[in-house]
N, C-alpha and C positions, 0 to 999 in steps of 0.2 A: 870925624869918624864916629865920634861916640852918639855924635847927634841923630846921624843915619843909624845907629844901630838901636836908639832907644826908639825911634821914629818904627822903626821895622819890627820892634817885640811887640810895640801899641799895637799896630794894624793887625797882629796876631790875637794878640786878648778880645780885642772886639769881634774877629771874625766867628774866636768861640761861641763868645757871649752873644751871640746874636740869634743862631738858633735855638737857644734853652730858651730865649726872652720872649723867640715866637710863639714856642710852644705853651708860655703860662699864658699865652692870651684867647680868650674866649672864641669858640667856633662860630663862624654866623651859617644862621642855617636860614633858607629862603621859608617864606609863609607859602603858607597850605593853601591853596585857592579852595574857595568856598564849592559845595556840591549842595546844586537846589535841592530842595525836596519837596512835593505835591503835601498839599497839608490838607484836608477832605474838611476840616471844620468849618461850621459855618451855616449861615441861611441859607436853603434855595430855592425857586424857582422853576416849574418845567414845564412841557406839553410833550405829550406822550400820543402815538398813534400804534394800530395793529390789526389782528383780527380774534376772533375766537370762537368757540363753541359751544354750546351747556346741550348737555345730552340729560334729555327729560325721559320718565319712566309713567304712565297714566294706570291706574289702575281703577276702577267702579268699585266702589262704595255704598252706594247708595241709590237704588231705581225705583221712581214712583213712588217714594214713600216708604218700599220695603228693603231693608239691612240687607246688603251682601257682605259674608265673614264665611269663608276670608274672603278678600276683595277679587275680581274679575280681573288678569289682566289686559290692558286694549294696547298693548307693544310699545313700541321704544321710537325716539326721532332725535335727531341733533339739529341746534337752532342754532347754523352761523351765520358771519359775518364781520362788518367793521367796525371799529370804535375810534374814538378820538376823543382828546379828555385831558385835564393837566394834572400838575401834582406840585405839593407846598411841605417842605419838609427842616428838620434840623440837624445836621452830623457834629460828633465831636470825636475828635481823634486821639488815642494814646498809644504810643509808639506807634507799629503796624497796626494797631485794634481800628476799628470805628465801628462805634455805634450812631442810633438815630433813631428820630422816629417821624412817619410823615404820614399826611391823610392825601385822599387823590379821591376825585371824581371823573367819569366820566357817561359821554354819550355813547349810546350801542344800537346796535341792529341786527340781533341774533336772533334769525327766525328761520322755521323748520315745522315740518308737519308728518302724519301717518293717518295713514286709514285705520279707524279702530278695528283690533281683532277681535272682539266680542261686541260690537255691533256696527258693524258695515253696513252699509255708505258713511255712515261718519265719521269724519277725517277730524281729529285734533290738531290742535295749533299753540305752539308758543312760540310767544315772542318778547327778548328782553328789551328794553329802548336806552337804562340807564343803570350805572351800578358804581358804589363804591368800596375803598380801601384805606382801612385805618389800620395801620401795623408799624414794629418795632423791628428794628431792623440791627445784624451785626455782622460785621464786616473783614476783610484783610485787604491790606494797600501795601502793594509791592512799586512805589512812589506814584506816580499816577495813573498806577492800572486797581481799580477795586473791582474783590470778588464780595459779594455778600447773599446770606440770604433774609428772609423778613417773615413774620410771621402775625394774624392779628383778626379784628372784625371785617366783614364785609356786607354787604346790604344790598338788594339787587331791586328793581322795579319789573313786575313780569303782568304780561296779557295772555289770557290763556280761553281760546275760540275754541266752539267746537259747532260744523255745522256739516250741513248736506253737499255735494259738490256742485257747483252751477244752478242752486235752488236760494238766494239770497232773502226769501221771504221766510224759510225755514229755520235759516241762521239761530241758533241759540245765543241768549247773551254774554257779552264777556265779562269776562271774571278776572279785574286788575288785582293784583297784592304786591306787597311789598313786604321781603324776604330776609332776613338775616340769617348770618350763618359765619364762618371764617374761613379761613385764607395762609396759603403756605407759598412764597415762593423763591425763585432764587433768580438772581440778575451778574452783570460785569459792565463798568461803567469804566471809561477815560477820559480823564485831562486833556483837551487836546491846547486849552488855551489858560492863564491863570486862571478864569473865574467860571468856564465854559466848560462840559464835559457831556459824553454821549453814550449812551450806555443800548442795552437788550435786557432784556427780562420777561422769564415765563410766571406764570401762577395758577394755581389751582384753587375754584373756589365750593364749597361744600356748604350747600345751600339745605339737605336735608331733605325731611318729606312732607306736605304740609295739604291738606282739605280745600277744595276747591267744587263750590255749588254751581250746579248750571240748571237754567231754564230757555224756554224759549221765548219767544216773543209775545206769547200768547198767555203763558205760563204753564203749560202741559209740558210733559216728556222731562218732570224735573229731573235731575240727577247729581250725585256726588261722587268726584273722582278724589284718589290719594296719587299726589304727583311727587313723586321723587327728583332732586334735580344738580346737575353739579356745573361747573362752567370751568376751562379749559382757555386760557389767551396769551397772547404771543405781542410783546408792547415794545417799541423804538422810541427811546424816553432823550429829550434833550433838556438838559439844567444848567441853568444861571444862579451862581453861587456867591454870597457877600461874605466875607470872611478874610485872614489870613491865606492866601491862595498860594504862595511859594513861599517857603521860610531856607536859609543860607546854614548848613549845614559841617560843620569843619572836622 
């Protein structure tokens, strides 16, 4: 009897003791799975296509020798078209920030014409062929969506005809330059893959105003026009990126 009864106090003390014992023991708590995150740093790579426009302004200068001031104006023309062209750049990311900086050339074919308002039949002509973009660039990444805009040098290739219409022996000669000026723009680029991403982006480019001689074939009927000139393009940019491309986030 006493054996049963000390038997039956034990199984009482343990059953106490067993919950207090559980509760000094440590909680297990499951781990955190990791949350990727788009990481924008890095080398890239791209080819960019689009169209655009550079609305030129011509004004006379200068006829046969004698000073025109102020200048004559001969009206307005928009010179569009397509381009195609790549881009080579470097991003580096802190927290949401990125910054960068990239150069890009490309091919163009922005051409447009007018009939001069001060002296008709002749029709002016520009035409861009080639142009680039060296700019710095700063950004926000909401993980693989980035907003940025960029800002920086630009440099354009321009031909600029001025001749009779359907009189090809008349034609005066062209007058190539090349053009510097800067550049503002803004784009939004995705991740679609780690190392791959596809972006849009507008720019503006501000070319300025710059002297432009013309003679004919003969060399009579010289003249000097003041061309003002700006350019307007609309770019679908795809990049190849070397870098950390996803980092595990906890």
């Amino acid at each position: 009897m006493k054996t049963w009864a000390l038997a039956a106090v034990s199984l009482l003390a343990i059953g106490a003791a067993a919950p207090a014992a559980a509760a000094d023991l440590p909680l297990y708590k499951a781990p955190v799975a990791p949350v990727p995150v788009y990481d924008w740093s890095g080398v890239y790579v791209g080819i960019n296509g689009g169209g655009g426009w550079a609305h030129a302004c011509w004004g006379v200068t200068n006829a046969l020798g004698a000073v025109v001031n102020p200048a004559v104006g001969e009206g307005c023309h928009n010179a569009g078209g397509g381009t195609v062209g790549g881009q080579i750049g470097y991003r580096w990311q802190r927290s949401r920030w990125v910054f960068g900086i990239e150069g890009q050339g490309n091919w163009a074919d922005f051409k447009g014409s007018n009939v001069s308002v001060a002296l008709a039949p002749i029709t002016n002509q520009t035409r861009i062929d080639s142009f680039g973009l060296f700019t710095g660039q700063m950004g926000y990444a909401v993980n693989s969506l980035l907003l940025y805009g960029k800002a920086g040098a630009a440099v354009a290739h321009d031909k600029y005809d001025t001749f009779f219409p359907g009189v090809p022996a008349l034609a005066f000669n062209s007058v190539n330059q090349t053009r510097w000026g800067y550049t503002i723009g803004i784009g939004v680029e995705y991740g679609f893959a780690e190392n791959w991403s596809v972006g849009g982006e507008y720019n503006h480019v501000f070319l300025g105003h710059h002297s432009a001689d013309f003679a004919t074939l003969a060399g009579g009927l010289a003249r000097s026009d003041r061309i003002g000139q700006d350019i307007d393009m609309g770019l679908i940019r795809v990049n190849y990126r070397w870098g950390g491309p996803v980092v595990a986030k906890y």
